[in-house]
N, C-alpha and C positions, 0 to 999 in steps of 0.2 A: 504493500500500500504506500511505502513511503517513494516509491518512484511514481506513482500517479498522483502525488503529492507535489511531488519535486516538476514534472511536466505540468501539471497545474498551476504552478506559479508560472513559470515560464511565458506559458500561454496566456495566463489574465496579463502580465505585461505587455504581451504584445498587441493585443486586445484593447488595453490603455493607451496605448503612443500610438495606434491608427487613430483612435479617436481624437488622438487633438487635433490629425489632422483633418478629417472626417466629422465632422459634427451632430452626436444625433441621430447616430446608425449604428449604434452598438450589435443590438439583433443582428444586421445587416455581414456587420464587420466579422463576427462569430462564427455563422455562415460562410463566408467565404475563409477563415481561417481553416473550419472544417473541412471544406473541399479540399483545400489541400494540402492536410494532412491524414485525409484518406486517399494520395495518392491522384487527385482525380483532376481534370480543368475546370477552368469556371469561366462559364458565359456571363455577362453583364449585361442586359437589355435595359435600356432607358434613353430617355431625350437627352440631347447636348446639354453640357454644361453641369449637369448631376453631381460629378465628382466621380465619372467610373475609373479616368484614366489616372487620379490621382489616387483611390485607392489602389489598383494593382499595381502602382510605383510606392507608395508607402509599404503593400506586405513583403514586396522584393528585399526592402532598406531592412526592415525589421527582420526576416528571416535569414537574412545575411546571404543574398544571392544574388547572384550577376545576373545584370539584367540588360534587355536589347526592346526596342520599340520598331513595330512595323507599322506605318499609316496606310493601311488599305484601300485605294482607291480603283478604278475604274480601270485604268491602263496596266496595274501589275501584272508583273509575271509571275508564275512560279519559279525563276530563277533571281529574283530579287530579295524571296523568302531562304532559299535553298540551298544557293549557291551555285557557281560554274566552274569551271573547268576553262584555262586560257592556256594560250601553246606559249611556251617558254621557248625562245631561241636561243639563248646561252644556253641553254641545259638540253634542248633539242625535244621535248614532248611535253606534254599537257600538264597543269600544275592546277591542282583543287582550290579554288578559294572559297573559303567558307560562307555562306551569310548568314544573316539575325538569328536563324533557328538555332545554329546552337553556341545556346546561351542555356542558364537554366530555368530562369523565368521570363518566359515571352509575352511580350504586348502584345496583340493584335489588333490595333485600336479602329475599331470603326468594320471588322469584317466583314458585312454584308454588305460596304461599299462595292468592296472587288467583284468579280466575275467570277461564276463556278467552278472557272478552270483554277484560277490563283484561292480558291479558297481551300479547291482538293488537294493543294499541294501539301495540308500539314495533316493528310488523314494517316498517312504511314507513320511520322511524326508523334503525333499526338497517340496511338496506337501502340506500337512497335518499339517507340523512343528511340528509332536510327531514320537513318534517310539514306536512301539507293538512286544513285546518280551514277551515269556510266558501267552499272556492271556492278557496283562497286556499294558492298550493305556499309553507312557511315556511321558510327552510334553518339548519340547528342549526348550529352553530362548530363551527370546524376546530380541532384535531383532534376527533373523537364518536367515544368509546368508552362501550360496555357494558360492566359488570362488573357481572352479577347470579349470586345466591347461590340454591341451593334445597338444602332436607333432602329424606334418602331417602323417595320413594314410599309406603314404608309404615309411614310417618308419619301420624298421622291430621289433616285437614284442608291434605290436597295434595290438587293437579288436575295431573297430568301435563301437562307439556309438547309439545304437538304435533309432528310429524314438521318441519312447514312452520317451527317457529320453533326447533327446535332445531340446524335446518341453515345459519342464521345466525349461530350462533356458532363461529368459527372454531377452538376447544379447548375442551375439558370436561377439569376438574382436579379433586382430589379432595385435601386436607389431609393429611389421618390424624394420628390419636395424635405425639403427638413421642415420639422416643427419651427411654431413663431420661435421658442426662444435660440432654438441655432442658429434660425438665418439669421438674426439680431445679431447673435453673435460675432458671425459670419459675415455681416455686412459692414460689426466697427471693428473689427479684428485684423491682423495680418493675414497677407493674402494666404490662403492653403498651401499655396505650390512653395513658397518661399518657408515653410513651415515642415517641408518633405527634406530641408538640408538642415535641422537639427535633430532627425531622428536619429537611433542610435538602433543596431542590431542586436536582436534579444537573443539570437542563437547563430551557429555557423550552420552550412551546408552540410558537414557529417555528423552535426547533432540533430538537427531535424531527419535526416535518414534513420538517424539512433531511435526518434522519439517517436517514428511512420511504423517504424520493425518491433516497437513498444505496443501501441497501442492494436497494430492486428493480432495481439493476441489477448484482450481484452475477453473477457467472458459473455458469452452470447448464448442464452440457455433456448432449450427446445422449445419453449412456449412462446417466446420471441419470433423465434426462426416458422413457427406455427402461425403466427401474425403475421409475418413477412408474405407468407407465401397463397392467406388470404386476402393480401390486399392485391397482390399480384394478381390470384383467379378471378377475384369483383370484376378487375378493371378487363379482364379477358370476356367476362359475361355480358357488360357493359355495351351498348349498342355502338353511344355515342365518343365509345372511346377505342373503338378498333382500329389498329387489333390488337391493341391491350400491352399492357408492357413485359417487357421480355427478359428473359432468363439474367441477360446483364441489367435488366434496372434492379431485378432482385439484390445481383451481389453490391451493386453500387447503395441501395440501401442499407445493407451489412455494414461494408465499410465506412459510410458515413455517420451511420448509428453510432457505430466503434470511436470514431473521433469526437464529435459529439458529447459522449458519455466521457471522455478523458478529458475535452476541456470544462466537466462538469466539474472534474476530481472524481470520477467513480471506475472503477475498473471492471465494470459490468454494463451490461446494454441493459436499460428499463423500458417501456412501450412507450414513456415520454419521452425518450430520445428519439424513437421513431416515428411519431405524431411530428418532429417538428425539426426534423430535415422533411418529411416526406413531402410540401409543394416543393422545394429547392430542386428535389431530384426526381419528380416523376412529372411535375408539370409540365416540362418542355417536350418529354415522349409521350402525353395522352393528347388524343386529338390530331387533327392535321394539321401540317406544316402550317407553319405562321401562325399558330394559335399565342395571341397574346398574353399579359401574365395575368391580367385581370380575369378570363377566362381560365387557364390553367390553374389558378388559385382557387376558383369555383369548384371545379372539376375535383381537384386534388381532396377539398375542404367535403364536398358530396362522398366522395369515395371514402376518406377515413370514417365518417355517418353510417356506411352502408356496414362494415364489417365491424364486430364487437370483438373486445378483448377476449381472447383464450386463456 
């Protein structure tokens, strides 16, 4: 118990020094700690200006990892994300040079800006955690996480996000407005961004792999796993939400239960850790593509209703 004690501190710190910069999004901020530290990405949907590209530069800072920004626009390539290959004439043949992906915490700021083709380029990626370019499987640093951003749908010069890459991201989160007294804050305070270069890192890169390999082994009893797997069948029965979520939303609600419950301090999963990842990580796979968060929080909130504690 005294290392889920020990990880526990850790995490309320980090959970503190996003918020100063963040204001007002605690819940929010928790959320996406948990994503990834079960291992998983996290999609951001909201309007400009939210504070999405300033949280996932604040939990870079704080979890002590190197971090790279892509701005997704219209005209990328997948070799802008990727990287290329350029013929060296001193040396006589092709020389790899790397791009953004690897890093170990990637921006993707704005995704659904680009085109289908630049957005499939981080499905191996994000997947796999290497990239094959030329022949050649490249493997990206440990830890690789995603953190990309996209505005609502209908917004003009979006490309909706695929079925096949939206079920790579382990939680879809959503900002919103801050309360009166944040924006207050927020309006006579220093700017945010200027406020992302006093933070300091609450952990290295091989302490949070220490702290990811900690908590999957976390206690998750049968009657849990008994929940799990009828929230899963509901949403399979379910008309409106075909065709229901899939064997991986199952395990991704494991594992984010798992995290979850360690930044409670508990080293057991309870059914209120799965009441309350579950819109995070099932909202964005029920329903069809483009289903916004207002809707997906419906859905999500109906379906915990339908299935009773075991």
């Amino acid at each position: 118990m005294a290392s889920i004690i020990n990880i526990n501190n850790k995490l309320s710190d980090t959970i503190n020094l996003v918020s100063e910069v963040i204001l007002g999004k605690e819940p929010t901020i928790e959320l996406a700690l948990t994503c990834l530290l079960a291992r998983g990405h996290l999609l951001i949907e909201d309007l400009p200006g939210m504070g999405k590209t300033t949280l996932a530069h604040a939990l870079a800072v704080t979890l002590g990892l190197r971090f790279q920004r892509i701005q997704f626009t219209s005209d990328l390539l997948p070799a802008d994300i990727l990287g290329l290959s350029i013929y060296d004439r001193e040396r006589g043949d092709f020389r790899f040079h790397p791009g953004p992906v690897f890093t170990q915490l990637l921006l993707a700021d704005e995704i659904n800006r680009a085109t289908p083709k630049a957005q499939s380029a981080l499905l191996e990626a994000m997947e796999e955690h290497q990239v094959t370019l030329d022949g050649e499987a490249r493997p990206l640093p440990e830890p690789f996480f995603v953190v990309a951003t996209q505005n609502p749908l209908q917004q003009l010069g979006t490309f909706a996000l695929p079925e096949s890459q939206l079920d790579r991201f382990l939680m879809r989160l959503s900002l919103g407005y801050p309360d009166a007294a944040a924006e207050r804050a927020l309006l006579s305070g220093q700017d945010r961004r200027q406020k992302l270069e006093t933070l300091r890192p609450v952990l290295t890169a091989p302490e949070l792999i220490a702290l990811q390999s900690q908590i999957e082994t976390l206690h998750i009893a049968p009657p849990i796993l008994d929940y799990i797997q009828a929230l899963l069948l509901a949403s399979r029965r379910a008309e409106q939400m075909q065709p229901g979520l899939s064997p991986r939303a199952g395990l991704a609600l494991v594992r984010a239960s798992r995290a979850f419950a360690a930044i409670r301090g508990r080293d057991y999963v309870i059914p209120e850790d799965v009441q309350a990842i579950f819109e995070a990580v099932a909202g964005h796979r029920l329903g069809a593509t483009g289903t916004d968060a207002q809707a997906a929080g419906a859905m999500s909130k109906w379906l915990l209703e339908q299935v009773d504690l075991v």
